[in-house]
C-alpha positions in Angstrom: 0.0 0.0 0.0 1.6 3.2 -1.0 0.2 6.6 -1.0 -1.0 8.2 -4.2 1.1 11.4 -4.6 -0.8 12.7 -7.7 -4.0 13.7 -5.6 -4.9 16.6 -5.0 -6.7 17.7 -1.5 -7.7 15.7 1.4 -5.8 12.7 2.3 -7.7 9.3 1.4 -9.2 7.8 4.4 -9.3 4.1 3.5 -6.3 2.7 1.4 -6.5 -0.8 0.3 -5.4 -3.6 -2.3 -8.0 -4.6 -5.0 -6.8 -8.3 -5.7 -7.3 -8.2 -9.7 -8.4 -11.8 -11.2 -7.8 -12.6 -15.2 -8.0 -15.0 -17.2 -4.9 -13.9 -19.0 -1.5 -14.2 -17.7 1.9 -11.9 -18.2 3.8 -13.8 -21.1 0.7 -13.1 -22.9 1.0 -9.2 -22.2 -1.8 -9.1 -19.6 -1.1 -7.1 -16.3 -2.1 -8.9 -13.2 -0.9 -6.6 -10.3 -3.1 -5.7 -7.7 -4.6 -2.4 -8.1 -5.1 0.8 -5.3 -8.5 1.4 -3.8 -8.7 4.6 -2.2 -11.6 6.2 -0.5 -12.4 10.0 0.2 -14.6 11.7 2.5 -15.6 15.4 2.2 -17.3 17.9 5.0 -20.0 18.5 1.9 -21.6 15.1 2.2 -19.4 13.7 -1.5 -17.4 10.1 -1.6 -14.8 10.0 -3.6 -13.6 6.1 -5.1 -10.2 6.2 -6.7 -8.8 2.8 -8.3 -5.8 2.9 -9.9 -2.5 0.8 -11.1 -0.1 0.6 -8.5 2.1 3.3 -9.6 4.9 1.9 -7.4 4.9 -1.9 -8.7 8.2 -2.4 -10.7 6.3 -5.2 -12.5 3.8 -2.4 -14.2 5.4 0.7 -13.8 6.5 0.9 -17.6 3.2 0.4 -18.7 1.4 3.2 -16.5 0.5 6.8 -17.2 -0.7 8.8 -13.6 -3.5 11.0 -13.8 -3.2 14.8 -12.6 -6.3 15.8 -10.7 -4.7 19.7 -10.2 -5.1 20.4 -13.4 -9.1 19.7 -13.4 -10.3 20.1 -10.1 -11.4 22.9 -7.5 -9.3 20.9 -5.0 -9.8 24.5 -2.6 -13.8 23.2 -2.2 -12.3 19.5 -1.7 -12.7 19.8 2.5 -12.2 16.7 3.9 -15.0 15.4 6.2 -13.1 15.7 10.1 -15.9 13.4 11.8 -15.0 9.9 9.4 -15.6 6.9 12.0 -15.6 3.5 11.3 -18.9 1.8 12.9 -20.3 -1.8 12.8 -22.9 -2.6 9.8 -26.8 -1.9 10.9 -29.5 -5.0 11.0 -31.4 -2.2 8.5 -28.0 -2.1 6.0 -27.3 -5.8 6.3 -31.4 -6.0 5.3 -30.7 -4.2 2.2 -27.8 -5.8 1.0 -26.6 -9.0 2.4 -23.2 -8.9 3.1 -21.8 -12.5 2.8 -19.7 -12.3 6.3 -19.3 -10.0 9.4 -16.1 -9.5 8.6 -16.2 -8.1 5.0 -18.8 -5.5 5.8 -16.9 -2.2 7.1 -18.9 1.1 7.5 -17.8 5.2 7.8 -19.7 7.1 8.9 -19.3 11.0 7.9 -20.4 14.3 7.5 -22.2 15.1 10.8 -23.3 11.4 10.6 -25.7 11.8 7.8 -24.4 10.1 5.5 -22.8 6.0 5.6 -20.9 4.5 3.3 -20.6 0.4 3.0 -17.3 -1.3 2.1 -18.1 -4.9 1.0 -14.4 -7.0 0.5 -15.5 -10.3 -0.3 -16.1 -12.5 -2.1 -15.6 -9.1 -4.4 -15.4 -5.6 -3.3 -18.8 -3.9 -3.2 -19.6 0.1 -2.1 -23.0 1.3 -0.8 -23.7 4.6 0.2 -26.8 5.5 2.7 -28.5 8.3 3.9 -28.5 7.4 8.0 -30.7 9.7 8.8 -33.6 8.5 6.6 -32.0 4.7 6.7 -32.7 4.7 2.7 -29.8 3.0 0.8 -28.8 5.8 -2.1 -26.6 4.1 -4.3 -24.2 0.7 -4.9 -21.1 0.4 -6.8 -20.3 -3.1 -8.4 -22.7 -4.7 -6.9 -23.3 -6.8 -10.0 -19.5 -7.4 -10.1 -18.9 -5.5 -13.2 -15.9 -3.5 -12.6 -13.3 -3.8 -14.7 -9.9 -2.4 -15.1 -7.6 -3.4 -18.3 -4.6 -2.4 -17.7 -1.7 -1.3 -20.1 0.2 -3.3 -22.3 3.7 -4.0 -23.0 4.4 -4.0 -26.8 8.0 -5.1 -26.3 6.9 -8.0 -24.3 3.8 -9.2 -27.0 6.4 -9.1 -29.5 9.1 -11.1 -28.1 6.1 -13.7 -27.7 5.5 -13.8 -31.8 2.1 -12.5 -31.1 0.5 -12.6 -34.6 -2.1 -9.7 -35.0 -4.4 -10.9 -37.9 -6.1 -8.4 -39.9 -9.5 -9.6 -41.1 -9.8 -6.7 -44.4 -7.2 -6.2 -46.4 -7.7 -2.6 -47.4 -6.8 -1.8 -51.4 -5.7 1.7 -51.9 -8.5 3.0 -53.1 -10.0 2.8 -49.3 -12.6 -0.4 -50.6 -12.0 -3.4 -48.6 -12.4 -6.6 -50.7 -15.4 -7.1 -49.7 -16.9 -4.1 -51.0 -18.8 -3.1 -48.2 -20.4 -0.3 -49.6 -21.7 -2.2 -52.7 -20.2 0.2 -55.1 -21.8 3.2 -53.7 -20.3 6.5 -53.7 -19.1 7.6 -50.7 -18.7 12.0 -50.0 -18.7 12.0 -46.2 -18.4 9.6 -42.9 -20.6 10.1 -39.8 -19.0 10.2 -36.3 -18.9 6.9 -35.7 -17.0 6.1 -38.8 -19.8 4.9 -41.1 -19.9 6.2 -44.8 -22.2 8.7 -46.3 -23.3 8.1 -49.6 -24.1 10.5 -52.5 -28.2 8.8 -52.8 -28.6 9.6 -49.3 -28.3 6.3 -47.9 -25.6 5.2 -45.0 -23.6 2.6 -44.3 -25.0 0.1 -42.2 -23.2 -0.8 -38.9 -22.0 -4.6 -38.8 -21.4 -6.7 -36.7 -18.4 -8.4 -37.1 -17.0 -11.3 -34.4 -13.4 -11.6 -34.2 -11.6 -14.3 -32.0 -8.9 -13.8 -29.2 -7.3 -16.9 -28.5 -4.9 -15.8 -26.1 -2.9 -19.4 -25.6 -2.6 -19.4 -29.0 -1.3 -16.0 -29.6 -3.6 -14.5 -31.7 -5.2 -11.1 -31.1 -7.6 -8.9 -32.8 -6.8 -6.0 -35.1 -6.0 -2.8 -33.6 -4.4 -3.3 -30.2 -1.2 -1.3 -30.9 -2.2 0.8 -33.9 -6.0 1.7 -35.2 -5.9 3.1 -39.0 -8.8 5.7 -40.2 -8.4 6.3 -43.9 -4.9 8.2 -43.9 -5.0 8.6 -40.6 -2.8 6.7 -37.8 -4.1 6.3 -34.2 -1.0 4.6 -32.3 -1.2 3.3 -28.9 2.4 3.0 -27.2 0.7 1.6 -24.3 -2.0 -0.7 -25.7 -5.3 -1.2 -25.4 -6.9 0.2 -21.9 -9.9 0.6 -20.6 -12.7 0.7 -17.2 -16.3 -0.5 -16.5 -18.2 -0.8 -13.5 -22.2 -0.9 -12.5 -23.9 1.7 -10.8 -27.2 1.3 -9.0 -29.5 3.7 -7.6 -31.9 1.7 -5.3 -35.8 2.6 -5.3 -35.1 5.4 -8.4 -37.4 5.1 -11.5 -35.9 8.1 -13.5 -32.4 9.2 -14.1 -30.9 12.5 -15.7 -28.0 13.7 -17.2 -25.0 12.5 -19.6 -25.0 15.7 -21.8 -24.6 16.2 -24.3 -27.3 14.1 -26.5 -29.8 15.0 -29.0 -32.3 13.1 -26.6 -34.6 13.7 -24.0 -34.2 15.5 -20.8 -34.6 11.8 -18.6 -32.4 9.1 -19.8 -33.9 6.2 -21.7 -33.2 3.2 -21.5 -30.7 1.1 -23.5 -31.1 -2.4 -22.1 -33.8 -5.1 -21.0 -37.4 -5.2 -22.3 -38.6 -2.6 -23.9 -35.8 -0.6 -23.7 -36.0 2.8 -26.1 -32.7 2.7 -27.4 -30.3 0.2 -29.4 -27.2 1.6 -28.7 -25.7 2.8 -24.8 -25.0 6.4 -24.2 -21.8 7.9 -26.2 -19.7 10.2 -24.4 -16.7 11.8 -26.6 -16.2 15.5 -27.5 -16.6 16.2 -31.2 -18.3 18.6 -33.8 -21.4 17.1 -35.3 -23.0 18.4 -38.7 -26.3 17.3 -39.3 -26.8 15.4 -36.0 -29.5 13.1 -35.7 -32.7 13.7 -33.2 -33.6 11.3 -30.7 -30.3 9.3 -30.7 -27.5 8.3 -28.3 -24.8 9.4 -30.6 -22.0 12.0 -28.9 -22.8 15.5 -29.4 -20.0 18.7 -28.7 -19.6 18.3 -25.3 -19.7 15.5 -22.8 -19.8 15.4 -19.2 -20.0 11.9 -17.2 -22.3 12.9 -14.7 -25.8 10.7 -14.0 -27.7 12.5 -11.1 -31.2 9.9 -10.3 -34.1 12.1 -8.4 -36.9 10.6 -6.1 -39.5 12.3 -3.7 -36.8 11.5 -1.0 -33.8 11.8 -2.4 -31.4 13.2 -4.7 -27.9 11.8 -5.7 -25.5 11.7 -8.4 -22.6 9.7 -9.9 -19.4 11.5 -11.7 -17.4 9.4 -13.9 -13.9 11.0 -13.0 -12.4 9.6 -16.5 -11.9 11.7 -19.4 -12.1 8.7 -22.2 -14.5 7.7 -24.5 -17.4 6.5 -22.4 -20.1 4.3 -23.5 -23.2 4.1 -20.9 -26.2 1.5 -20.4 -29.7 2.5 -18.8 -31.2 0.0 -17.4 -34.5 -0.2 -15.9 -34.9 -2.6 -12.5 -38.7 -1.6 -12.2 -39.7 -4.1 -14.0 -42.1 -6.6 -12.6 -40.4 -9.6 -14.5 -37.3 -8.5 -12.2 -36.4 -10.4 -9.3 -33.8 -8.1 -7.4 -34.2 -5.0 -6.0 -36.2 -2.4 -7.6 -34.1 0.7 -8.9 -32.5 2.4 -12.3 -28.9 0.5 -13.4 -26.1 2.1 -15.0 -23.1 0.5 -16.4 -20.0 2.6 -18.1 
């Protein structure tokens, strides 16, 4: 455990080791260190979850970029709660969620004690915040066991292991794969997500392709190192990365923000029965001309923030990551469901 010198503002109150499982292993190129939990605490009622690499692991060190919170946030607001006690799990809590053991279920309580926050370890780490006061449970974090946390890669390493990255197209030089996905149509512009435009008015449909990873036999998709668009180059020194988790909000039935969409005020929902949209939430800063109405497609601006209201309560999640971010609405409300009632989100 070693403390995380590129945070800003009030010192973490719980440090821990997040025991990482794979199914990969390191002659493949797959990092299995540990990770960092740390939790924060502030006087304004906020809790703060920060996982990351261990920055101080020789094994990964090469392979990880730190991430600066001076640059992007108010750190002077940042006060750290002063009244942060740990306090044994409630009957009422243990109701609600079920901790598997006494001993993995951890509370702290903070902010004047209003406000509680749940620290499952096993048999996977789980977080659930509470309102004390009103004993309502306000949100959970991983509490479908969804996080996940792909580290970088080491190209060096990959290549010493003859890693053959096979290429499924093979792209002529006129741009027209040998396929001829576009069935001969002229193309005069792409959309945002990369599909063609073409001069009838039509557009490229999206497919579905399925590639295969066989990782004991050292083959890997296209694109882990290097992504081509047209004539332009998108390397990745580091290799592929990326972050998911679940995020529940307990008793909610509507959820707002994620801007910036072409799309109603509440989210809709993008998973289960009768959900309104196809395709999750995209978050990713670009200039759209033409956009589509009604549609989960990134627009100028994004900002990872999902706030769900009730008549009780209001409470919010803020994706601290600056990535592209695709998000699932999910709603739990349904009387086919048989867990807890409630509005999913997963990133």
């Amino acid at each position: 455990m070693h403390y995380d010198e590129y945070v800003k503002g009030p010192t973490a109150s719980v440090m821990a080791d997040l025991v990482a499982h794979s199914n990969g292993d390191m002659k493949h190129g797959f990092d299995r260190s540990n990770l960092v939990l740390n939790l924060y605490f502030l006087e304004s009622g906020v809790s703060r979850i920060r996982i990351t690499p261990n920055y101080h692991d020789p094994n990964s060190a090469s392979r990880v970029r730190p991430t600066y919170d001076a640059e992007v946030l108010n750190v002077e607001e940042m006060v750290g709660a002063s009244d942060v006690k740990e306090v044994p799990c409630s009957d009422w809590m243990k109701g609600m969620v079920s901790p598997h053991s006494e001993d993995s279920c951890t509370v702290f309580q903070y902010a004047g004690d209003r406000f509680g926050l749940m620290l499952l370890s096993e048999p996977y780490m789980e977080i659930h915040l509470f309102d004390l006061e009103t004993q309502q449970q306000l949100m959970s974090v991983n509490s479908d066991s969804l996080l996940y946390f792909e580290q970088g890669q080491d190209f060096q390493l990959v290549n010493d292991q003859d890693v053959d990255v096979q290429r499924k197209l093979t792209v002529e030089e006129d741009g027209v794969s040998n396929d001829d996905r576009h069935g001969g149509k002229k193309i005069v512009g792409y959309w945002e997500d990369g599909l063609a435009i073409y001069e009838d008015g039509s557009r490229e449909e999206k497919r579905v392709e399925i590639e295969d990873a066989f990782l004991n036999g050292n083959k890997y998709t296209d694109g882990m190192f290097e992504e081509n668009f047209h004539e332009h180059v998108d390397s990745k020194p580091f290799g592929p990365a990326s972050v998911g988790v679940d995020i529940v909000f307990p008793n909610s039935s509507h959820l707002y923000g994620l801007p910036e969409h072409a799309s109603s005020t509440q989210l809709k929902t993008t998973l289960g029965d009768g959900a309104e949209y196809k395709e999750p939430y995209r978050l990713y800063n670009l200039d759209v001309f033409e956009y589509e109405l009604d549609e989960t497609m990134a627009l100028y601006g994004a900002i990872p923030l999902i706030v769900s209201h009730t008549a009780k309560s209001t409470v919010g999640a803020f994706w601290f990551n600056p990535t592209e971010t695709f998000v699932d609405v999910v709603d739990l409300n349904d009387s086919a469901n048989s867990g807890p009632n409630g509005m999913k989100s997963t990133w």
